[in-house]
C-alpha positions in Angstrom: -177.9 123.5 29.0 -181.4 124.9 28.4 -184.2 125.7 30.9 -185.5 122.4 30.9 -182.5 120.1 31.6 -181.0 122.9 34.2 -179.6 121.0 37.4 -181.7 121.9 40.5 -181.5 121.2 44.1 -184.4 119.0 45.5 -184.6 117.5 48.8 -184.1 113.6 48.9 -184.8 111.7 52.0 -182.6 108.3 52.2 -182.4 105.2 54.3 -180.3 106.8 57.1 -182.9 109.4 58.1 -180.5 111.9 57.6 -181.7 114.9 55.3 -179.7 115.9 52.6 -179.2 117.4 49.1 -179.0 115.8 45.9 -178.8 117.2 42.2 -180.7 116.0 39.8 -181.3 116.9 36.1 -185.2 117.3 35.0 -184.6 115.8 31.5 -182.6 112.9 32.5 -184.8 110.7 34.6 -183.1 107.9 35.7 -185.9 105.9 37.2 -186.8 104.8 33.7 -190.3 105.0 33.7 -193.3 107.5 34.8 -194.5 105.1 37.2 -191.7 104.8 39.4 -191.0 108.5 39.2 -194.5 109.1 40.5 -194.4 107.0 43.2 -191.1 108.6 44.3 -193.2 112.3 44.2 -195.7 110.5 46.4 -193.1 109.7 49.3 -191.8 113.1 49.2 -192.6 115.5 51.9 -195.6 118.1 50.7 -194.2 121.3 49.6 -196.7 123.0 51.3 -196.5 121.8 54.5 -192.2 122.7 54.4 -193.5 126.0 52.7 -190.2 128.2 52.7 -189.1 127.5 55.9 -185.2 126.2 56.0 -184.3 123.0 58.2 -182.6 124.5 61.6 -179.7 122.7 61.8 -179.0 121.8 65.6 -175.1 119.3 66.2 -175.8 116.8 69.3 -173.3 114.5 70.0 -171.4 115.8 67.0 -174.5 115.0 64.8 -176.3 117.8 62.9 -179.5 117.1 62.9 -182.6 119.0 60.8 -185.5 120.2 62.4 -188.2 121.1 60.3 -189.5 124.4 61.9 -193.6 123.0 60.9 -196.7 121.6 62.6 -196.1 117.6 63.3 -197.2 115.6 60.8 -201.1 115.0 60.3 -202.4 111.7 61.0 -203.5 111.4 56.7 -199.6 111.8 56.0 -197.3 110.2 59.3 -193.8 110.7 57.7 -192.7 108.7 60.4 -194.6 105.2 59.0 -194.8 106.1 55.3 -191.2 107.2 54.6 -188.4 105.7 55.9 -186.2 108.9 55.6 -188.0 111.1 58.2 -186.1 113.0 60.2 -187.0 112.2 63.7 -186.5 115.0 66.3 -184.6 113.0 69.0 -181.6 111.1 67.2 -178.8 109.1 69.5 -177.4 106.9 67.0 -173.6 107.4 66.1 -172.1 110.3 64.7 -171.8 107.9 61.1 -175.3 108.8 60.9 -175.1 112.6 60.9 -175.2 114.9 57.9 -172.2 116.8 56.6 -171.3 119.9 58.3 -172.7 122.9 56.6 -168.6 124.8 55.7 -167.8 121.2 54.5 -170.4 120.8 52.2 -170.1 124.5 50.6 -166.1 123.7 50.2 -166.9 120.9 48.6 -169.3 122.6 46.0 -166.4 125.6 45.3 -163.3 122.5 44.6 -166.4 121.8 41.8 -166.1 125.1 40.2 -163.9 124.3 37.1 -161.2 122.2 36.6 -157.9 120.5 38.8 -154.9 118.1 38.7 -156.2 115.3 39.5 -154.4 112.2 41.7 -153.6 114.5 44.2 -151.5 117.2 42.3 -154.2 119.8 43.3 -153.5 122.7 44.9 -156.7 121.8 48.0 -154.0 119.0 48.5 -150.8 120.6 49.0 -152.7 123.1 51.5 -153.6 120.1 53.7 -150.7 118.8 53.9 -149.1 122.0 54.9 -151.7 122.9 57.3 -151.3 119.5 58.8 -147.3 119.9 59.2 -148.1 123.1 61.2 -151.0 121.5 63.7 -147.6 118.7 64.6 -145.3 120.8 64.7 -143.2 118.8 62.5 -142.6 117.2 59.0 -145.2 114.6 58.0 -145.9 112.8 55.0 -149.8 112.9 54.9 -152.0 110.9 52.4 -155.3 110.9 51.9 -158.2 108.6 51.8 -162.4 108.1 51.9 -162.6 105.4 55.0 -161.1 105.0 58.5 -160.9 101.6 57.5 -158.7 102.5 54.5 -156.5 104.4 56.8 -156.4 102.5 59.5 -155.7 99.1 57.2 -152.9 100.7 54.8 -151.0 102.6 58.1 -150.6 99.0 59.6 -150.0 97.2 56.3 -146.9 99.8 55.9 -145.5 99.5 59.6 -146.0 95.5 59.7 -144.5 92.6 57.5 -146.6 90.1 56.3 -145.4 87.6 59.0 -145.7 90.2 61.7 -148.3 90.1 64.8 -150.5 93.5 65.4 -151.8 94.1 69.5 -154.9 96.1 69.5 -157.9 96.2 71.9 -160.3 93.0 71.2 -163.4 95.2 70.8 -161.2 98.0 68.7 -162.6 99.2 65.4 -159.6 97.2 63.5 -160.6 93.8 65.5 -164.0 93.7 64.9 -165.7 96.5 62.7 -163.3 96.2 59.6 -163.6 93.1 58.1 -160.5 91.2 58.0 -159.3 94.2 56.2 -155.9 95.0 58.2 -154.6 91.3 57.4 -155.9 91.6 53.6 -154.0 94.4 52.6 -151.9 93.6 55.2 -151.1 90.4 53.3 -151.6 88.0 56.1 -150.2 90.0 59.0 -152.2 88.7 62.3 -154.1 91.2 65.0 -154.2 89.6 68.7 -156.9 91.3 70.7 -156.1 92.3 74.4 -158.2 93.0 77.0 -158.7 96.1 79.1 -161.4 97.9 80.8 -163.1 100.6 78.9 -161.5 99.5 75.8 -158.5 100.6 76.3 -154.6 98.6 76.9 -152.9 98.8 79.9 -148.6 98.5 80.4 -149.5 94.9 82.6 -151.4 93.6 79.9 -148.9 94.7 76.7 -146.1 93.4 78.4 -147.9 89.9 79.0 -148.6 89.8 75.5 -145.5 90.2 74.3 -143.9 87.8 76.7 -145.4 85.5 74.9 -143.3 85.9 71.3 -139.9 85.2 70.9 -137.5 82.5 70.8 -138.9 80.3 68.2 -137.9 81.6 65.2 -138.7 81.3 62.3 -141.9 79.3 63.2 -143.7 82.0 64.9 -145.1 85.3 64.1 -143.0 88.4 65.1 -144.3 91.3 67.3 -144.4 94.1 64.9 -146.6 97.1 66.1 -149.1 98.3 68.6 -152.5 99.8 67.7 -154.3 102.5 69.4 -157.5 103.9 69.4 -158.0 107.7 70.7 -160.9 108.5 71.6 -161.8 104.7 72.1 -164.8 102.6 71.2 -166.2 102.7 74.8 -165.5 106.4 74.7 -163.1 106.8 76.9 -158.8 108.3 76.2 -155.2 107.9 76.7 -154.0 110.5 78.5 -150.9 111.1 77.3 -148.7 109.6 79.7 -150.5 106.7 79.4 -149.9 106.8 75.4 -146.1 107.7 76.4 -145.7 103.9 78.5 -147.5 102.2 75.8 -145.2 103.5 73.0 -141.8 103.1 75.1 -142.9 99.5 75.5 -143.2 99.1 72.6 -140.5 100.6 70.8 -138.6 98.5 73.4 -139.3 95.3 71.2 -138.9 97.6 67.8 -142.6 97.5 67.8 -144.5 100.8 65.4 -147.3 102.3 67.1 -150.0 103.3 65.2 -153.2 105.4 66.4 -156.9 105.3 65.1 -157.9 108.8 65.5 -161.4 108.4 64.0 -162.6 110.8 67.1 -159.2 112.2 67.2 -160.5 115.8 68.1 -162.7 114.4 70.7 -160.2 113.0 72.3 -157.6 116.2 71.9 -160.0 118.7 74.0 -160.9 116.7 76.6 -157.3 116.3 76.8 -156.4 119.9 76.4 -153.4 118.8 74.6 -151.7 119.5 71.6 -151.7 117.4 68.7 -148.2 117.3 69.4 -147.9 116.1 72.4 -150.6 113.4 72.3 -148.9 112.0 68.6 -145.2 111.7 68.2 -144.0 113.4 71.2 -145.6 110.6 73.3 -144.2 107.8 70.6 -147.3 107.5 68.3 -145.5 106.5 64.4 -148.3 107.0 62.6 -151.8 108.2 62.9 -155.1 107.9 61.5 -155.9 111.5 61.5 -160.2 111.3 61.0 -162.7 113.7 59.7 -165.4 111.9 58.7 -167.1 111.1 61.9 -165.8 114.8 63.1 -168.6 116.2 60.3 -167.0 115.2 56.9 -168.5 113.6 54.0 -165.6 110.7 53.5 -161.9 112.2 55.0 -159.3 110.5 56.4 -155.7 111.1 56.4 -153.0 108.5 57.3 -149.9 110.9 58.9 -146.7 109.4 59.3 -144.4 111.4 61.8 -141.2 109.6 60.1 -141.5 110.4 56.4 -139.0 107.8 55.6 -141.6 105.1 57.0 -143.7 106.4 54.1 -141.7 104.8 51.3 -143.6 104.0 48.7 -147.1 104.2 51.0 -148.0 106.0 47.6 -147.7 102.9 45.4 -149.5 100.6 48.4 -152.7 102.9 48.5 -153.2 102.6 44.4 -153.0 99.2 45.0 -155.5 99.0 46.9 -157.6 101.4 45.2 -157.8 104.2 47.8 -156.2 106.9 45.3 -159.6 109.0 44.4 -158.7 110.8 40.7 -160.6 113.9 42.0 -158.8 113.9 44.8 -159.1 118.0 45.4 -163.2 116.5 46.5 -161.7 114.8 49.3 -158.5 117.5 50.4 -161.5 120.3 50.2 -162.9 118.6 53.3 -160.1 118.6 55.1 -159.4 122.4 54.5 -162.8 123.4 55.5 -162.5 121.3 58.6 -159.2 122.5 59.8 -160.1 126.2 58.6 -160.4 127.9 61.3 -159.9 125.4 64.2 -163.4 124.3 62.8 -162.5 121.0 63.7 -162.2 121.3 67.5 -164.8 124.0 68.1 -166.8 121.1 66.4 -165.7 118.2 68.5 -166.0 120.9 71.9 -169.7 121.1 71.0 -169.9 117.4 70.4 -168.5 116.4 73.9 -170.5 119.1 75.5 -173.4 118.1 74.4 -172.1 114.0 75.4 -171.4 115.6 79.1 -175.3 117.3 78.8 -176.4 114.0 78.1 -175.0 112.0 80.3 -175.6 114.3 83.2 -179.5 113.8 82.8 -179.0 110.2 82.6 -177.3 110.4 85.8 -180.3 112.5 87.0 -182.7 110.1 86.4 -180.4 106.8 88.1 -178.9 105.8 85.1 -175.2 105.9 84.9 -173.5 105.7 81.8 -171.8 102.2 81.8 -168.1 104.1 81.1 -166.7 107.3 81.9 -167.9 109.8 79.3 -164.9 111.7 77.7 -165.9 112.4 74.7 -169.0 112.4 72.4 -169.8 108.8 72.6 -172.8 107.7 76.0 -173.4 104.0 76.4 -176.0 103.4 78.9 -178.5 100.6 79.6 -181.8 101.2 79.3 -185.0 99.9 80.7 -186.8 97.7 77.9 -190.0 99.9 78.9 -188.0 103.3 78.4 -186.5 102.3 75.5 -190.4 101.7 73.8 -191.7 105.1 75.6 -188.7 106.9 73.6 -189.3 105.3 70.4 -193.0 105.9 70.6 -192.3 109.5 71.3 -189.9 109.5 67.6 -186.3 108.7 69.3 -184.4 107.0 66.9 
């Protein structure tokens, strides 16, 4: 292409807050009018106040986030109230907020250089899977997808029959962040919530569940797996005997045990154990092995430790339209992240900087409400605090 419709880099600021790079082509201006594009100049930050000076990018909590080495806005242009895309300096939302890790994003940009299979004939693809055979130690049949949800959804849908019964933690990610979509795809299957402290199941509380099914066949619903998560929503793990006595109950009944490892790495270096030993050597079936939250774009990999319980898993994720046809863009991710060990020196620095956290909460008489192992601090805060912090640019 000429001069003029050359594709350049230009900074776009979008609703998460989150700084970020977007391509964009001079000559084709999608706005549709002048007007709109002119107002969209006026929001941006002013050149000269950015100057050349490059974001410093500084991970907390597993977040990157970009800190604009300039003076703080002047009161004639507060980024803060004009543009909903500034980027504060203090940021403790969830990791789902964060950019993309900086090795990610440039593997990404080399998978677009030319062409590939597409479908998942790509050679990014085949090196995943190989790399992730040799982090288990074993065979796997891996497939990849864009959403935890997808992952998480599809690995159950595969391990469960449409009449079967799914126990999972009643504040899991499955039970009540996923919207019904484990008994869609699932095709009716049913998830019963248990409770537990810290949101995680205990052997008493499993076994009391299960007690509960069988003997009135064919009228009720048939225990048919137990669901995981690792590190949980409350932030705390399953060490792995812990993970071992869940999955032996369980396989007792002939019940699959899946895990939702959407802070998977978090959870392995606290642990200090292998991926191994804290997957199928303790039981785990099948795992949903996550990226995204560990500093992906959109990553996930559903692993089953059995091949042969991956029959035709190809056919059910077409079906339900989780088989990207650039699939090298999401297989690139996962090389970069598992280049390396990328992806625990990552979630180390993540959980460090939880620890930091949490240890000048505690300094200050305010406890985190669970045990912080790995990058995830809940604490209450004071409704006066919590205004002093947002005045001073927390988000």
């Amino acid at each position: 292409m000429d001069a003029r419709g050359r594709a350049l880099w230009i900074t776009n600021w979008d609703s998460n807050a989150v700084l970020c790079r977007t391509w964009q082509i001079p000559s084709a201006n999608t706005s549709g009018n002048t007007e709109n594009a002119a107002k969209k100049a006026a929001t941006r930050p002013d050149p000269a106040r950015i100057s050349a000076n490059v974001p410093r990018f500084k991970w907390i909590m597993g977040c990157a986030r970009a800190q604009w080495q300039t003076a703080p806005p002047s009161p004639q242009y507060n980024c803060a109230r004009r543009n909903p895309g500034y980027v504060r300096q203090m940021n403790f939302a969830s990791d789902n907020t964060a950019p993309v890790a900086p090795a990610i994003l440039e593997a990404i940009a080399e998978a677009n250089r030319g062409y590939a299979r597409g479908y998942g004939n790509d050679d990014w693809t085949k090196s995943v899977e190989c790399r992730l055979a040799e982090i288990f130690e074993r065979d796997v049949a891996v497939f990849l997808v864009p959403t935890g949800t997808a992952a998480n959804a599809l690995a159950l849908a595969q391990v469960s029959p449409q009449w079967g019964v799914v126990f999972c933690h009643a504040e899991s990610h499955i039970a009540t962040d996923e919207c019904g979509a484990v008994e869609f795809l699932g095709g009716g299957l049913k998830l019963v919530g248990l409770s537990g402290d810290g949101a995680k199941i205990t052997p008493e509380i499993l076994q009391r569940a299960l007690a509960g099914y069988g003997g009135h066949s064919p009228h009720q619903m048939i225990p048919a797996a137990l669901s995981i998560t690792q590190a949980s929503e409350a932030g705390t793990i399953y060490r792995t005997d812990e993970i071992a006595t869940l999955c032996g109950i369980a396989h007792a009944r002939s019940l699959a045990v899946h895990m939702d490892g959407a802070r998977f790495a978090n959870a392995l270096v606290q642990l200090d154990a292998s991926p191994a030993q804290m997957t199928w050597r303790s039981g785990v079936d099948v795992l949903s092995f996550g990226a995204t939250k560990g500093g992906a774009l959109a990553a996930e990999a559903v692993v089953f430790f059995d091949p042969s319980r991956a029959a035709f898993f190809g056919e059910r994720r077409k079906h339900a339209g989780n088989l990207l046809s650039k699939h090298r863009f999401i297989a690139a991710q996962f090389q970069a992240y598992l280049e390396d060990d990328r992806w625990l020196v990552l979630a180390r620095h993540a959980n460090a900087m939880a620890d930091r956290l949490a240890a000048k909460l505690a300094a200050v008489g305010l406890k985190p409400v669970w045990p912080v192992e790995a990058n995830l601090v809940f604490v209450v805060l004071p409704r006066v605090l919590d205004a002093k912090l947002q005045a001073a640019g927390a988000d």
